[in-house]
C-alpha positions in Angstrom: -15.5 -6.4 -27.5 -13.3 -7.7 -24.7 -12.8 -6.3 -21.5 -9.6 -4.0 -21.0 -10.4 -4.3 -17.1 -10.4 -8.2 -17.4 -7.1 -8.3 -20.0 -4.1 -9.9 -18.7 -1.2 -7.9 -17.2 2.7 -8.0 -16.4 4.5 -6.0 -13.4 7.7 -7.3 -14.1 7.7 -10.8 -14.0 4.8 -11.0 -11.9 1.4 -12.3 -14.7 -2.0 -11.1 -13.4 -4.9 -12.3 -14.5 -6.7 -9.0 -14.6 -6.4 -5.1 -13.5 -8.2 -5.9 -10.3 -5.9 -5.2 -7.4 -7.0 -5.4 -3.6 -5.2 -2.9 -1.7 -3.5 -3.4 1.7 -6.3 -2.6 4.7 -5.0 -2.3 8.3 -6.6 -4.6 10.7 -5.8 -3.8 14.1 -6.3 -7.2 14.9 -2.5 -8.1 15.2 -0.8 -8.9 19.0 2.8 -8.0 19.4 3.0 -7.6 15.8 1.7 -11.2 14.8 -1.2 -12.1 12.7 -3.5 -14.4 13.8 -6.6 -16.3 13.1 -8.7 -12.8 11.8 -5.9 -12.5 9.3 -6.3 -15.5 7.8 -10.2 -15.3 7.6 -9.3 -11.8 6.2 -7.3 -12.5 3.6 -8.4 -15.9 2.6 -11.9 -14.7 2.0 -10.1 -11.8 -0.6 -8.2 -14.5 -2.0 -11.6 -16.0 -3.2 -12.2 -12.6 -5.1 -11.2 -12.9 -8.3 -9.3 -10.5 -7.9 -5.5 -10.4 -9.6 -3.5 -9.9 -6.9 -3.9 -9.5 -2.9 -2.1 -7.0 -1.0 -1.1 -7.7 3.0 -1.5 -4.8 5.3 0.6 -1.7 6.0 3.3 -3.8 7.8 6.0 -2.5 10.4 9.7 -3.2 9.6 10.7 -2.2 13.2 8.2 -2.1 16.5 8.3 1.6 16.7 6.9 2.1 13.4 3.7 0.7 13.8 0.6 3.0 13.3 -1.1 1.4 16.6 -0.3 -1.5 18.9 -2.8 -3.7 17.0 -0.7 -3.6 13.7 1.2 -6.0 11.9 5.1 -6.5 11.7 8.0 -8.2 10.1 10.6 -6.9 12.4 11.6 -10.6 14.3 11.3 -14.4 14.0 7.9 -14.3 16.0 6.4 -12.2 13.3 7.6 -13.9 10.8 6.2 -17.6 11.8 2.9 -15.7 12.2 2.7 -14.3 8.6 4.0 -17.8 7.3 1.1 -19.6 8.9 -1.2 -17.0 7.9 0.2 -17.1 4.0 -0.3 -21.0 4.3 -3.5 -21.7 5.3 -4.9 -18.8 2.3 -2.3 -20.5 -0.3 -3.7 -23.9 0.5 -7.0 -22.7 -0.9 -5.9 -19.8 -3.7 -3.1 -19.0 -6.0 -3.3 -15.6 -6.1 -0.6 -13.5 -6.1 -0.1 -12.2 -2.9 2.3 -8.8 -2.0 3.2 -7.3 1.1 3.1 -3.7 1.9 6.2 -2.6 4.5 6.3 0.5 5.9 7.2 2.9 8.7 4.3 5.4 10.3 6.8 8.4 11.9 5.4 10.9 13.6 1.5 8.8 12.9 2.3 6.2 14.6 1.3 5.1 18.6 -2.2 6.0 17.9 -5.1 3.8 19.3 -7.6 1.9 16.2 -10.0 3.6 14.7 -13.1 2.0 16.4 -12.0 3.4 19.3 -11.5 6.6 18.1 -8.1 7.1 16.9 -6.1 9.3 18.8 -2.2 9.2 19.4 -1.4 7.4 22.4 0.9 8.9 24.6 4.6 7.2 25.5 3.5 7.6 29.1 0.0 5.7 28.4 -0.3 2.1 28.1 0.2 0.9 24.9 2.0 4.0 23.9 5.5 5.1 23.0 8.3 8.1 21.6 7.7 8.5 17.5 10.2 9.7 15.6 10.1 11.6 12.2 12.0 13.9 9.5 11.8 16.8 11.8 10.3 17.3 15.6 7.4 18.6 14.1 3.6 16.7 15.4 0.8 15.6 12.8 -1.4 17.5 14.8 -1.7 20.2 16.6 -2.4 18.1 20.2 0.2 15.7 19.7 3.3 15.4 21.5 6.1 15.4 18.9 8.5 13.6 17.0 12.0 13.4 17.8 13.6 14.1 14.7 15.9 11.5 13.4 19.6 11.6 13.8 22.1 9.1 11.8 21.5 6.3 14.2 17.8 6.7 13.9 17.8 6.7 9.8 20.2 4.1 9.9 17.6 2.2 12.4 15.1 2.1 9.7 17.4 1.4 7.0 18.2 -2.1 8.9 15.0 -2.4 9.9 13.5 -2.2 5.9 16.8 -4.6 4.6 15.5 -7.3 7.4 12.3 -7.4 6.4 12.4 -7.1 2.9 14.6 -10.4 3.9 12.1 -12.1 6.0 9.6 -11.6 2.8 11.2 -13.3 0.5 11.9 -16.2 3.0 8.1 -16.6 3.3 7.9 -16.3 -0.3 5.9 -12.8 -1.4 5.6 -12.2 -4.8 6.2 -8.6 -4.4 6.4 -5.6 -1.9 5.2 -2.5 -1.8 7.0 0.3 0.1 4.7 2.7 1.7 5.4 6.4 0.9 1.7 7.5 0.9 -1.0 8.7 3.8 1.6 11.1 6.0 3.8 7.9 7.1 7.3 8.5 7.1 8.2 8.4 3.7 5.5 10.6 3.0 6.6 12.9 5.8 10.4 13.2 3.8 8.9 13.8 1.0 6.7 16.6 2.0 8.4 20.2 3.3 5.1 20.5 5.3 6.7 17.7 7.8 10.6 17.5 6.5 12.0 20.8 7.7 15.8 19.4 8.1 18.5 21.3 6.9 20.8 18.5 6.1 20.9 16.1 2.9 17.5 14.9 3.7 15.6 18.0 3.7 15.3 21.3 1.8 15.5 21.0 -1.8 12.9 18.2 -3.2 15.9 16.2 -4.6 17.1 16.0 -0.6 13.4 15.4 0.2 13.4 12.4 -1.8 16.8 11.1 -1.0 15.9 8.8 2.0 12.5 7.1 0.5 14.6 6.5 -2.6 17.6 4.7 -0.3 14.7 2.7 1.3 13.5 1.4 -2.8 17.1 0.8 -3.5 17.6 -1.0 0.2 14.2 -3.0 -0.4 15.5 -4.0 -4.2 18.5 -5.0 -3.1 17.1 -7.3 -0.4 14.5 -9.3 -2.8 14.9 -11.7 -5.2 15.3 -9.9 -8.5 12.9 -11.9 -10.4 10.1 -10.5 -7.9 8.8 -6.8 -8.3 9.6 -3.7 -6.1 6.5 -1.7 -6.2 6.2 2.0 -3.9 2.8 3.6 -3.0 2.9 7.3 -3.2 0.4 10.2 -2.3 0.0 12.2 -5.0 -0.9 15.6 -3.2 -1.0 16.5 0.1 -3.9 18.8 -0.4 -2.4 21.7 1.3 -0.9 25.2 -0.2 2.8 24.5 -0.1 3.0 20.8 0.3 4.0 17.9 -1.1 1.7 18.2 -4.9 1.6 16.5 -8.3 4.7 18.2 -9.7 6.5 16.9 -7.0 5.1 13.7 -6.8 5.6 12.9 -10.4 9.1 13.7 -10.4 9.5 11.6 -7.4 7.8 9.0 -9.8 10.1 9.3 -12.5 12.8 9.0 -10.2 11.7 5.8 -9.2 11.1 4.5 -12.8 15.0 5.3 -13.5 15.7 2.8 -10.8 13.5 0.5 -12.0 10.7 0.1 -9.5 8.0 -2.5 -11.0 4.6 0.2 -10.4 3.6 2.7 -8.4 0.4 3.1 -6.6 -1.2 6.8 -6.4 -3.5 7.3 -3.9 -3.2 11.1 -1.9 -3.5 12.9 1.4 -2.4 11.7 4.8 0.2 14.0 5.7 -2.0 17.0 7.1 -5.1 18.0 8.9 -5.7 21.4 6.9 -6.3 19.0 4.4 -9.1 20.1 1.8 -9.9 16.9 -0.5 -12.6 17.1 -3.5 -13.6 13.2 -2.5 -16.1 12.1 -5.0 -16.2 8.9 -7.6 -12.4 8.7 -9.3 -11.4 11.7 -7.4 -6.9 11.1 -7.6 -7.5 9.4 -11.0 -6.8 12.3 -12.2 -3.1 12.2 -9.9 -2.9 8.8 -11.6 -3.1 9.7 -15.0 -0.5 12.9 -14.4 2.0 9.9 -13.5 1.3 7.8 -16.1 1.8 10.3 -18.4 5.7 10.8 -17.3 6.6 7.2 -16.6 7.3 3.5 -18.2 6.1 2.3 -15.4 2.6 0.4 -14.3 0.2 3.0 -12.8 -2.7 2.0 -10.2 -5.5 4.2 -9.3 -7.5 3.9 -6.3 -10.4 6.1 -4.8 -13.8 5.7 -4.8 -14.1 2.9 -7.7 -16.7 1.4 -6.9 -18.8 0.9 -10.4 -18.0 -1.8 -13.2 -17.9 0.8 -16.0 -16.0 3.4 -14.2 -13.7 0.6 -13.6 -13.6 -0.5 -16.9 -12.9 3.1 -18.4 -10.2 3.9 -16.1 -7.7 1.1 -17.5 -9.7 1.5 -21.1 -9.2 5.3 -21.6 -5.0 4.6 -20.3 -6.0 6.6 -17.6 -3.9 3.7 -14.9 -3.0 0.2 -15.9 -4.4 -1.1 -12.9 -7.3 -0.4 -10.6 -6.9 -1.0 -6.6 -10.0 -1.6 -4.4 -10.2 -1.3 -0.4 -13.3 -0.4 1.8 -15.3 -1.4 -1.6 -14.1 -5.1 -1.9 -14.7 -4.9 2.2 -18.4 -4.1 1.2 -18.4 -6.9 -1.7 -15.4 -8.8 -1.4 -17.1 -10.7 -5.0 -17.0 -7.0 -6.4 -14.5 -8.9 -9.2 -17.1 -11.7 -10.1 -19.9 -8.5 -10.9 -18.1 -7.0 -12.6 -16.6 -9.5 -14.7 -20.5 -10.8 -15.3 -21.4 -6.9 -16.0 -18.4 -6.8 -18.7 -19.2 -10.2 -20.3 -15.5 -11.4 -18.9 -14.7 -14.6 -16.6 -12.8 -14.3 -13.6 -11.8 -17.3 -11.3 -13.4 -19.5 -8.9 -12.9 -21.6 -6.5 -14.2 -25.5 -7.5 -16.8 -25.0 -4.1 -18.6 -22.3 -5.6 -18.7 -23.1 -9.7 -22.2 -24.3 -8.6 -23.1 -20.7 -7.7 -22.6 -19.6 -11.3 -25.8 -17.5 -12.1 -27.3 -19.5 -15.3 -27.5 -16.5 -17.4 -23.6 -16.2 -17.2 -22.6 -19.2 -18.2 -19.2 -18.4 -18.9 -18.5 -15.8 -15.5 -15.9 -19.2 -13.9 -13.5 -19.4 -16.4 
């Protein structure tokens, strides 16, 4: 029997060769917003995978709305040539499909990387600067708050998600995803534990979701219409009285009406009182609540880490698609096992066909 994990797959015009998606993974490695030489070992070494498709990092649209110092942007021509030498040097070796993730942190962003430990950098600190947000409320309890966003502020980011979308399709993405997941600002006007606004953009949920659905319809607009529009979502905050799955999938369906390609449900980000039941598959289950209410591809993403898991996921109907991050970190071949476990083939560069284990003689197709 074949394998539904390693069956061919359409998000809008976009063919993959499998279900395999690799997630974007911040880096921290970027200076001034530009990618450099770790990005393209990075990446390259993903685009040797097998994988179907390879997501680029969580990247700014304006300088403000970086999650650190160290993170990638899109926001000027600087950035721009950076990504473009980046993209060449991995497309001169691979033709996988590769999509770029845009996004805006809010009140999360100005925070030092994780190695060295995480915390949000103050705007009077080096390396540190004002965040804005739906309302002037901080992620945590510590942090010095937002400035909630007035008309020139939304219309800031507005610009600042048109240009880049623009700057994307110059260098030739063949999709973007618009991140509204993990407590970044789109997240934060979705969710009445951070959008406490009493005008258009906050209140009801159909306010709540009013700007991250002008941001799809901005991104759309601004990319080549024979390329997909893609939006990750958090599914639940994992709070009483936040953002949950009810919401969530309505949000959902309000993006399949507008035709947005897939949507990527992963969960949490938006609170520390967060409570999450992590175990293996833990938000397939957010996942298959969206798929259930949509037209839409659906990818799931969490702790998948074994072949079979994997393969029942997109068998059952559960998600269309599966996404992998810290685990392809850990075995960036994870693709080429499992294809061999399944009894599929998956795709290899001509350098390596010699490293074809003899008792899978068909694993390079």
């Amino acid at each position: 029997m074949s394998s539904a994990l390693f069956s061919p797959f359409e998000v809008g015009s976009l063919s993959l060769a499998n279900r395999i998606v690799i997630a974007p993974m911040c880096q921290y490695s970027a200076t001034d917003g530009q990618m450099n030489d770790w990005h393209l070992i990075h990446l390259g070494q993903l685009a040797l995978s097998g994988a179907a498709v390879l997501t680029i990092e969580a990247t700014a649209v304006v300088p403000e709305g970086r999650i650190s110092y160290a993170d990638v942007g899109l926001w000027d021509h600087a950035t721009e040539a950076a990504m473009g030498r980046v993209l060449e040097g991995v497309r001169r070796w691979s033709d996988m499909p590769i999509a770029l993730q845009l996004g805006h942190a809010g009140r999360k962003a100005s925070h030092e990387k994780p190695w060295k430990g995480g915390r949000q950098i103050r705007p009077d600190e080096a390396d540190g600067w004002p965040t804005v947000a739906p309302s002037a409320l901080p992620f945590a309890p510590d942090d010095v708050p937002p400035t909630a966003m007035d008309d020139a502020a939304l219309d800031r980011v507005r610009k600042g998600f048109a240009e880049a979308t623009k700057r994307a399709a110059r260098l030739g993405l063949d999709a973007v995803q618009i991140h509204g997941a993990h407590g970044y600002l789109m997240h934060q006007f979705l969710s009445p534990l951070s959008n406490q606004r009493s005008d258009a953009y906050g209140g009801s949920l159909e306010n709540r979701m009013r700007f991250p659905l002008e941001i799809y319809d901005i991104v759309r607009a601004n990319f080549p219409s024979d390329r997909p529009v893609t939006y990750r979502v958090s599914g639940t905050d994992w709070v009483p009285g936040g953002f949950d799955i009810e919401e969530a999938v309505a949000f959902c369906v309000a993006l399949d009406a507008r035709g947005c390609a897939a949507v990527h449900v992963s969960s949490g980000g938006n609170d520390p009182r967060q409570e999450i039941p992590v175990g293996p598959s833990y938000q397939v289950p957010l996942a298959r609540a969206v798929k259930q209410a949509v037209k839409m591809p659906v990818v799931a993403v969490g702790l998948i880490t074994d072949y079979d898991q994997a393969e029942a996921i997109v068998g059952t109907g559960d998600a269309d698609l599966i996404a992998l991050a810290r685990g392809i970190l850990y075995d960036p071949r994870w693709p080429w096992h499992a294809a061999a476990h399944l009894g599929a083939s998956v795709k290899a560069p001509d350098q390596y066909l010699r490293s074809q284990p003899r008792q899978f003689k068909q694993l390079f197709g």
